[in-house]
N, C-alpha and C positions, 0 to 999 in steps of 0.2 A: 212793352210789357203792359197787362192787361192792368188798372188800376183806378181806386175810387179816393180825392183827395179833398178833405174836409181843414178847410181853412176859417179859425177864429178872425173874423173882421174887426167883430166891436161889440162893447155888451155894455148894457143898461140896466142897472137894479136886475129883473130877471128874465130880459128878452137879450137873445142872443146874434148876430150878423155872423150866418156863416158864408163864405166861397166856397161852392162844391164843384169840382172838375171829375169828370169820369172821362177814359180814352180806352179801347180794344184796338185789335187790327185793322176795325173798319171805319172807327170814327172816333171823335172826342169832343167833348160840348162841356161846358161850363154855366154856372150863373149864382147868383148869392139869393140866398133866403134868411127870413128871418123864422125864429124858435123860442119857445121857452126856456127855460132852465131845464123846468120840470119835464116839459116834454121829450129833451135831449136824455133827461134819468129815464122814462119811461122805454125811450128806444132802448136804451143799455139792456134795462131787464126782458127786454121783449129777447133780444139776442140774446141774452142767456137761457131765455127758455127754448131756442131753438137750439142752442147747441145742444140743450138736455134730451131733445128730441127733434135729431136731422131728417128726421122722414119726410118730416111735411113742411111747405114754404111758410117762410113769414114777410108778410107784407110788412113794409116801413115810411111811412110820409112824414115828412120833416115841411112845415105849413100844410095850406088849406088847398088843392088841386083845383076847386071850383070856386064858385063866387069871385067878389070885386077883394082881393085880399094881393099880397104880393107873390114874386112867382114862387113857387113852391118845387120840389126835388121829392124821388118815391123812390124806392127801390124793393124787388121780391126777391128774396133770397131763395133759390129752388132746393129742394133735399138735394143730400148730400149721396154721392154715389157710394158704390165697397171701400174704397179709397180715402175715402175725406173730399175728395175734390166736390166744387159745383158750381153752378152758373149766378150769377146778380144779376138781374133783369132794371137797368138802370131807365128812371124818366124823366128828364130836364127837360123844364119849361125855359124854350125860348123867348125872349124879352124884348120882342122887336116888334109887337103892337100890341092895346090896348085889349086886346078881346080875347087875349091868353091861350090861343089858335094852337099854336108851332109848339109842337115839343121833339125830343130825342130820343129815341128806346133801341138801346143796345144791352147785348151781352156784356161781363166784365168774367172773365172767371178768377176763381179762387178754391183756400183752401179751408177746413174746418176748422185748424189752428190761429188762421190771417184771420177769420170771421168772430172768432172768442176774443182775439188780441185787439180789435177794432171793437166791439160793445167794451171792454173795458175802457179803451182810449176814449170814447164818444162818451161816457160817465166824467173821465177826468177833466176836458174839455170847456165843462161847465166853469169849471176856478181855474182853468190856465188864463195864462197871459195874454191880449190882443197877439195876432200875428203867431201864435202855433197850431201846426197842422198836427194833421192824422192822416197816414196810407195807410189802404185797404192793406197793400199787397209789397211792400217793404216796412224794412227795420231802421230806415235812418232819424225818423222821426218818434217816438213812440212817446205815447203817454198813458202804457197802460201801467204805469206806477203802481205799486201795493197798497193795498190796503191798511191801512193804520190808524 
């Protein structure tokens, strides 16, 4: 099954260690990055402005793609077809030399409902506990908790 897994490593005052794994039919690649706090709130809301509006993609970097920084994860969320359904254009930087060359770009698909249910988990995320995940694309794990 097609899916996108965001694992809390480790957090410092307000920089975050995440493990992100993405896997489809044709591949899976993993790698850890590091995030703000704030920037992991900023994605949240960014995904809630595309659910309010599945038309158009939204691009998502979690670190810095270029420069001498650590490796970094992206992902573009494609509009959503009549269905709900749609594609994640996933891009893991491989971490196997210096010069941050090697990366991964696969499809992941999903749905409109997995895609709401994940910006809310990736906001929670921030104040969980080392070692809890987030899937894209299952309910075993969930942290999209309510709001209160």
């Amino acid at each position: 099954m097609d899916n996108i897994i965001f694992k809390k490593i480790w957090h410092d005052d307000n920089l975050i260690e995440l493990e992100i794994s993405a896997n489809c039919e044709f591949a899976a690649a993993y790698q850890s990055c590091y995030v703000e706090d704030k920037a992991l709130l900023e994605i949240s809301k960014r995904i809630q402005k595309y659910i309010d509006n599945c038309n158009e993609s939204c691009y998502l970097e979690f670190g810095k793609k270029e420069g001498n920084y650590t490796p970094a994860f992206s992902m573009c969320i494609l509009p959503a077809n009549a269905l709900g359904h749609m594609q994640v254009e996933v891009n893991i930087e491989i971490a196997d030399n210096d010069t941050r060359l090697h990366r991964c770009c696969f499809y992941v698909k999903s749905e409109l409902g997995l895609i709401e249910r994940l910006g809310i988990s990736l906001k929670n995320l921030v104040t969980a506990l080392e070692g809890e995940t987030v899937l894209l694309n299952s309910s075993s794990v969930d942290l999209g908790r309510s709001n209160k």
